[in-house]
C-alpha positions as CSV (number, residue, x, y, z in Angstrom):
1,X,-2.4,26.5,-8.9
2,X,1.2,25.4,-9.2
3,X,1.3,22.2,-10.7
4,X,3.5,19.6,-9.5
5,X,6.0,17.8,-12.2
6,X,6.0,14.1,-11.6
7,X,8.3,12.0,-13.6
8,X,7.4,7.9,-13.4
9,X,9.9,5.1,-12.9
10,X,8.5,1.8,-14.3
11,X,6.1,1.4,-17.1
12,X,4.8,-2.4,-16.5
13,X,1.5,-3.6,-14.9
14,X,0.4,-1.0,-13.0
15,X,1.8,2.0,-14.8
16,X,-1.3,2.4,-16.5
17,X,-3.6,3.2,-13.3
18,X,-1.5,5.5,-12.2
19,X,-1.2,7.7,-15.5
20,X,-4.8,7.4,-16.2
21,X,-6.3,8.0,-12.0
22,X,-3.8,10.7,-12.0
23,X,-5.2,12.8,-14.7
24,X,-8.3,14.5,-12.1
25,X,-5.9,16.4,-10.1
26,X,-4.9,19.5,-11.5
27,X,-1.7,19.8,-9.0
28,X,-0.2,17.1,-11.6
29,X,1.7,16.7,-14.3
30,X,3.0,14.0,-15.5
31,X,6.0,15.2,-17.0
32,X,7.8,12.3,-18.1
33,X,7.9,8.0,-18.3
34,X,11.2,5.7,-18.0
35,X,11.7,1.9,-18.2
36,X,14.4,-0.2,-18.4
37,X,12.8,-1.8,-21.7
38,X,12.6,1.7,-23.5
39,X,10.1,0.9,-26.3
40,X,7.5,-0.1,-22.8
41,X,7.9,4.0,-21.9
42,X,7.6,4.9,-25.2
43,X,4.2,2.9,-25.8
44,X,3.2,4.4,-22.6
45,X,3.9,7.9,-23.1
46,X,1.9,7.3,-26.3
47,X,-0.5,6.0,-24.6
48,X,-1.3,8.5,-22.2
49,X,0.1,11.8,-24.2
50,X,3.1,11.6,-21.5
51,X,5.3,14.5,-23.3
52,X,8.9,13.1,-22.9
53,X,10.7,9.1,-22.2
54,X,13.7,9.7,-20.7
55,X,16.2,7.0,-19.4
56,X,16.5,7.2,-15.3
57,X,19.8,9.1,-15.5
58,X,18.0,12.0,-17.4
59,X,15.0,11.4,-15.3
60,X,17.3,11.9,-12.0
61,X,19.1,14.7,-13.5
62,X,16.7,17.3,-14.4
63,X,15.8,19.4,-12.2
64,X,12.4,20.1,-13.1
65,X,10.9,16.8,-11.5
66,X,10.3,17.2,-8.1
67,X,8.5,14.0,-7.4
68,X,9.6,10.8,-9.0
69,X,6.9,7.8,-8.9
70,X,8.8,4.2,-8.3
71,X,7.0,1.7,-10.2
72,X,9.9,-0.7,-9.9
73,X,9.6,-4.4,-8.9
74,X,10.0,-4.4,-5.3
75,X,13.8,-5.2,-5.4
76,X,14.5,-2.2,-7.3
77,X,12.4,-0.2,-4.8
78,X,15.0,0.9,-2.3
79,X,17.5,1.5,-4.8
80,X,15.5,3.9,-7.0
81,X,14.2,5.6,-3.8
82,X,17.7,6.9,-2.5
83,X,18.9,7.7,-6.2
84,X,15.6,10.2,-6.4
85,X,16.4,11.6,-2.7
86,X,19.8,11.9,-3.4
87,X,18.8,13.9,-6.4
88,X,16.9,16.2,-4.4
89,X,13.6,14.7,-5.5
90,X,10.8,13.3,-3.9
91,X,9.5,9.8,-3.9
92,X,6.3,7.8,-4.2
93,X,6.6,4.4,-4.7
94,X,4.6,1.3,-5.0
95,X,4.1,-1.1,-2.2
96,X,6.1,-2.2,-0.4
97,X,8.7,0.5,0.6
98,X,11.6,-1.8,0.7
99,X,12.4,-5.9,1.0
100,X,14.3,-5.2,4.2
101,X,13.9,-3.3,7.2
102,X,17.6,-2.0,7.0
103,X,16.5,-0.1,3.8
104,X,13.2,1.5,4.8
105,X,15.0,2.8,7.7
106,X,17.9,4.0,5.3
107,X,15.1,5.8,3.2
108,X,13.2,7.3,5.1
109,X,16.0,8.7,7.5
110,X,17.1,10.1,3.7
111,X,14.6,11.7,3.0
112,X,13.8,13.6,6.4
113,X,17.9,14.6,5.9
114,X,18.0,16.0,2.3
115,X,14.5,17.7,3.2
116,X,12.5,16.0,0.4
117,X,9.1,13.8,1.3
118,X,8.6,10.0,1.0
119,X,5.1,8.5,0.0
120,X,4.4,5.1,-0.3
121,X,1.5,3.0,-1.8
122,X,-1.1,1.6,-0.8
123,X,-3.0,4.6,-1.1
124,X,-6.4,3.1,-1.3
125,X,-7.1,3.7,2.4
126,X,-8.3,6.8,0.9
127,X,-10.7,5.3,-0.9
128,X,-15.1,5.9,0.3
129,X,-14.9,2.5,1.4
130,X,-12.1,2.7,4.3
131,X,-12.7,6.7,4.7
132,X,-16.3,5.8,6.0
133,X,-15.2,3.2,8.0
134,X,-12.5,5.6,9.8
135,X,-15.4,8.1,10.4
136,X,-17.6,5.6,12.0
137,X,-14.6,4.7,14.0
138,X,-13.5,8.6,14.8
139,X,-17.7,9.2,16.0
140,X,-17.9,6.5,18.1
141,X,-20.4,3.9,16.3
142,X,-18.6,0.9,17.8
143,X,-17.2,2.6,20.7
144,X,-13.7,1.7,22.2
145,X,-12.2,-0.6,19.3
146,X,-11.7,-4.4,21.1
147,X,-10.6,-6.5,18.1
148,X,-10.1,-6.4,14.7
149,X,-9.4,-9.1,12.2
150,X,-8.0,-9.4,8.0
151,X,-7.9,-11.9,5.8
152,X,-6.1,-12.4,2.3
153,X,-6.4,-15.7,1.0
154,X,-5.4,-17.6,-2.6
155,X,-3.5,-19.6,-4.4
156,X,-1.0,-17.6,-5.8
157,X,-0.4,-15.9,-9.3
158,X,1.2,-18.3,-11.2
159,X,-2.2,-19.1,-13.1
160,X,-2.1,-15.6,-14.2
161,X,0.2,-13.5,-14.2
162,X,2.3,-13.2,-17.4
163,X,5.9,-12.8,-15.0
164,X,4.8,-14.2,-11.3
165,X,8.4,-14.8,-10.2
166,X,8.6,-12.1,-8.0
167,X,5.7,-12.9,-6.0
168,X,7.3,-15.9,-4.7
169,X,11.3,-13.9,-4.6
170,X,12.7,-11.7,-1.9
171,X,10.4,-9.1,-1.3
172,X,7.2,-11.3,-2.5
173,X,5.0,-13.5,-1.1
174,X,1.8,-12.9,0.7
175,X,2.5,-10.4,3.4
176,X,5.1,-8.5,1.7
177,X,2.6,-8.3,-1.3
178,X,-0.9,-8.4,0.2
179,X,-0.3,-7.6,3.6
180,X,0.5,-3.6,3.0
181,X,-3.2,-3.1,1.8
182,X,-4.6,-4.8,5.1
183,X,-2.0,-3.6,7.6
184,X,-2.6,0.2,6.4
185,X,-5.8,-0.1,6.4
186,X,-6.1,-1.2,9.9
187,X,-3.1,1.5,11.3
188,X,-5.2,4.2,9.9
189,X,-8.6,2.6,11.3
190,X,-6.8,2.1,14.3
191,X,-3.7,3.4,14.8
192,X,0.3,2.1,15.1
193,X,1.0,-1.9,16.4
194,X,2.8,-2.3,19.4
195,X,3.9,-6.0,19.4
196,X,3.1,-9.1,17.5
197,X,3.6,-12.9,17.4
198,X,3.1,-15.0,14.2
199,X,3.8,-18.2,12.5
200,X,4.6,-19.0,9.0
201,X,5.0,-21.6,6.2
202,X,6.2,-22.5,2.8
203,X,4.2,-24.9,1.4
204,X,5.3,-25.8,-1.9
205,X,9.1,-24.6,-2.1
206,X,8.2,-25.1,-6.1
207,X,5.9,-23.3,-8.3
208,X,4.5,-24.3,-12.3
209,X,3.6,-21.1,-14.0
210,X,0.3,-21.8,-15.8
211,X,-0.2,-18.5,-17.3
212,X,0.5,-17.9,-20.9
213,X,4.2,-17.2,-22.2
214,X,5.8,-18.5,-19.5
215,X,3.4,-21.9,-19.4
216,X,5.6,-24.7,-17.7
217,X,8.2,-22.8,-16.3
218,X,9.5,-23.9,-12.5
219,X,9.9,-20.7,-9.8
220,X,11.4,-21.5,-6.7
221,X,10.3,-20.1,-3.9
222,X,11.8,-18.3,-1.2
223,X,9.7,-17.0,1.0
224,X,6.8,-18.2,3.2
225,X,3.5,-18.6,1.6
226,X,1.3,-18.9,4.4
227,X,1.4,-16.1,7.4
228,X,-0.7,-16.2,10.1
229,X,-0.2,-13.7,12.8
230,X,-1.4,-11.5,15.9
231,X,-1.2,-7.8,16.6
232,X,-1.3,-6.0,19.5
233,X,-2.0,-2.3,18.4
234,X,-1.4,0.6,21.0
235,X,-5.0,1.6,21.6
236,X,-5.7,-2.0,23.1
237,X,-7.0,-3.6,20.8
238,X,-5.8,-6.8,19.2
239,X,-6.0,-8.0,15.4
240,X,-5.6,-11.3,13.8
241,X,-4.5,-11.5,10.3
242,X,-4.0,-13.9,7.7
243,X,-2.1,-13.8,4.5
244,X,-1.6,-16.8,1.9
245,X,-1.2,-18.0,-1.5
246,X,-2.1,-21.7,-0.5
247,X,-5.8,-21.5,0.0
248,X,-7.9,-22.7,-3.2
249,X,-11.1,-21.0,-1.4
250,X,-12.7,-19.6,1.6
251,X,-15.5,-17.9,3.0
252,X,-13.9,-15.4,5.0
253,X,-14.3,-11.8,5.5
254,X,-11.7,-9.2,4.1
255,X,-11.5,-6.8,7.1
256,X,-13.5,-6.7,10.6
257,X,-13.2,-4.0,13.4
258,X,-15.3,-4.7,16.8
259,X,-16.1,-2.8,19.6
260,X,-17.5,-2.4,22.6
261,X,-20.6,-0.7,21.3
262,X,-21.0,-2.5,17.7
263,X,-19.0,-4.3,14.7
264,X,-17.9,-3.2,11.5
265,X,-17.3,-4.8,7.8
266,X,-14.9,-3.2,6.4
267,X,-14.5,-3.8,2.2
268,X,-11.7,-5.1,0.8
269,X,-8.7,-2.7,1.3
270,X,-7.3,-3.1,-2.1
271,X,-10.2,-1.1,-3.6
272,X,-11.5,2.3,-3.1
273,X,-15.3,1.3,-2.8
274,X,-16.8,-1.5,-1.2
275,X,-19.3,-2.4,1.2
276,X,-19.6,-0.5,4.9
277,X,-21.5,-2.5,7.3
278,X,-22.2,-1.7,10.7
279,X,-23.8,-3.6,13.4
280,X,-25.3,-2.2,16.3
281,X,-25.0,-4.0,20.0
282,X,-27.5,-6.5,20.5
283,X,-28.4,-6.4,16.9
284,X,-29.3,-9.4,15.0
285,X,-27.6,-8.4,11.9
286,X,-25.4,-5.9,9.9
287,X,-26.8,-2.9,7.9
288,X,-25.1,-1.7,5.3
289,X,-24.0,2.3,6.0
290,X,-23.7,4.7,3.1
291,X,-20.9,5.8,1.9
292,X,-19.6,9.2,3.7
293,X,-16.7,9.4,1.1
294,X,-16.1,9.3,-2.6
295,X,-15.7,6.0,-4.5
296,X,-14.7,7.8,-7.8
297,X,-10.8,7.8,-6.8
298,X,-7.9,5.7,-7.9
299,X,-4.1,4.4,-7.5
300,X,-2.5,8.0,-7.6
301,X,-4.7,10.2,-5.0
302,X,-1.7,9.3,-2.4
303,X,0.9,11.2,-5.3
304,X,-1.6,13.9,-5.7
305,X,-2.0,14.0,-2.1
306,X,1.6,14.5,-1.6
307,X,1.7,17.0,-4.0
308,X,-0.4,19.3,-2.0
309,X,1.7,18.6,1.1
310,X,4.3,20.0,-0.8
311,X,2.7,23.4,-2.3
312,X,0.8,24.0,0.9
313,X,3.1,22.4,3.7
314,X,1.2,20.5,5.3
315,X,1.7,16.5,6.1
316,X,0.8,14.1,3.4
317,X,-1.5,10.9,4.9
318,X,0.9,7.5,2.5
319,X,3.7,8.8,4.2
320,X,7.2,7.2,4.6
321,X,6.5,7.0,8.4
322,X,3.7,4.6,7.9
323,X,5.1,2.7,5.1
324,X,7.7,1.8,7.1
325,X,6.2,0.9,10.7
326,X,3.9,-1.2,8.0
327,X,7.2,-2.4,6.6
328,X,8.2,-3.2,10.1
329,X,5.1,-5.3,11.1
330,X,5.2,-7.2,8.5
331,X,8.9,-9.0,8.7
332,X,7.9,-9.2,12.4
333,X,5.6,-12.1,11.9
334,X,8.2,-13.9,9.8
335,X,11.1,-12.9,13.0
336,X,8.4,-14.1,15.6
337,X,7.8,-17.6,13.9
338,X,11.6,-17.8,13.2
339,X,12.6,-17.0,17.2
340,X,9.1,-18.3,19.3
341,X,8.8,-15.1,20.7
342,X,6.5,-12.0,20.4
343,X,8.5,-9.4,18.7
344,X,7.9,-6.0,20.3
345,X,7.1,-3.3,17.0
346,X,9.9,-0.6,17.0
347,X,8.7,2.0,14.7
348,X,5.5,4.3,14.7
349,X,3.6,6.6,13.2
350,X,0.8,8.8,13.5
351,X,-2.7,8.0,12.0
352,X,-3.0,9.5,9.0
353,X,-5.5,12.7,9.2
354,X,-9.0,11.5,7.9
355,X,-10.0,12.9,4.4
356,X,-13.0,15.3,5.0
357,X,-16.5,14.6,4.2
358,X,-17.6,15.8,0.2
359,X,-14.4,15.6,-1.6
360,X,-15.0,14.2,-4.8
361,X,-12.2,12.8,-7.5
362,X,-9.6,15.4,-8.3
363,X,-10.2,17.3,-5.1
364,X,-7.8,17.5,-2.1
365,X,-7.0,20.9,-1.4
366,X,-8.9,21.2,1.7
């Protein structure tokens, strides 16, 4: 098969998933690593035998890359997006796909121009966990969907995280951070959001990093910390969804879809396993349903996924159309709190095809 050279952008936190999840599929190669802190891509590259560290520039430049993988912070995200579409290359990058609606238009209408293909993390709906779920969905276990409900809830990454000043910076916070894994998963359980309404909060406009290296240091924050919000999706049925870094600890569930015929527990959306559990009308309690869907996958199936869109033409399911209506949804809560009104959703997309039944890590070319 012909492989696919990727060359990745960013060689921080999550770097390491990628280079290591990516390994299964044989339609990849990681050709080479860049970082603005050069001796980070080298350590990589040595790391996980990555053959060359190249600066962006020569990353942009050669022509043998055909996919670059963003692993920016997100303020770099739209930036490095249009320099790799620009360059003829296409783009998968890390959650979210910009910091601004303005720019997730700008790159996806890029991208569909200069003919190349934009993919976008989270790609975990294409984990066993959510992949069951959309199949009980799809055969009709809870018949017509009625309501759906998501919840991320903590108290932020300051504790932890050795630089947690993004999180609470443009293009952080809960939704922008947390809410792409939840609002995917529901679009592909359900399908694209057709108007919302939320409020939001910042509760503490300062933050004390606690973690070590940075212990003591002040962020400011600048963007809202608590988002609460409803959607209305265009199949009927309507979601509430919560997203917060000011909750110490709750009891709530992670994702819930019900129906007319039954309820589902959905596991958390920023893992590829989990939990299914389904129960039945008039049952007393939910049953857990086995998995339909590998577990055994990883942060990279969405590249690898791509990668066979591009050898065998066919769509690619993290696309740059769901990114952004996800992109989209999200700043809509913040625009309806700001204004008092529902904000109608302006974007779509199309579900993203389900992953059929038996494919196992490194497999996608169904």
């Amino acid at each position: 098969m012909k492989k696919v050279k990727v060359g990745i952008i960013g060689c921080g936190n999550s770097s390491p998933q990628y280079l290591k999840n990516t390994k299964p599929y044989s339609i990849l190669e990681i050709a080479a690593v860049a970082d603005a802190m050069p001796e980070r891509a080298k350590a990589r590259a040595q790391e996980f035998g990555v053959p060359r560290v190249l600066t962006v520039k020569e990353m942009l430049a050669d022509p043998s890359i055909q996919v670059i993988c963003n692993l920016t912070t997100p303020l770099s995200h739209a930036q490095i997006n249009l320099a790799a579409i620009k360059a003829g290359k296409s783009v998968y990058v890390e959650k979210p796909l910009a910091v601004n609606r303005a720019d997730g238009r700008k790159t996806v209408a890029a991208a569909k121009k200069r003919g190349v293909r934009v993919g976008c993390a989270p790609d975990t709906f294409l984990g066993g966990g959510i992949q069951t779920s959309r199949k009980l969905i799809d055969d009709g276990w809870i018949g017509q969907p009625v309501a759906a409900t998501a919840f991320f809830t903590c108290r932020g990454h300051e504790r932890w995280h050795p630089d947690p000043e993004f999180y609470y910076q443009v293009g952080g916070g809960p939704m922008l951070d947390m809410g792409p894994y939840y609002l995917t998963a529901l679009v592909n359980l359900l399908g694209p959001v057709k108007r919302v309404s939320g409020s939001v909060r910042t509760t503490f406009p300062e933050r004390t990093i606690t973690s070590a290296g940075k212990f003591g240091q002040k962020i400011k924050v600048e963007v809202p910390t608590h988002v609460a919000g409803t959607l209305e999706f265009a199949c009927g049925a309507i979601g509430t969804i919560v997203t917060s870094f000011d909750v110490w600890n709750a009891n709530l569930p992670r994702i819930e879809i019900h129906g007319t015929e039954g309820s589902l527990s959905v596991p958390d959306p920023n893992g590829f396993g989990g939990e299914v559990k389904f129960c039945r009308a008039w049952a007393k309690e939910f049953a857990t349903v086995p998995h339909t869907h590998s577990t055994e996958v990883g942060r990279g199936i969405g590249i690898a996924d791509l990668a066979y869109g591009l050898v065998f033409g066919r769509p690619h399911r993290a696309n740059g159309d769901l990114a952004n209506h996800v992109l989209d949804v999200m700043f809509a809560f913040e625009e309806s709190s700001r204004t008092g009104r529902h904000v109608a959703i302006t974007t779509t997309c199309d579900r993203p095809a389900a992953l059929p039944v038996g494919l196992i890590a490194g497999q996608l070319d169904e």
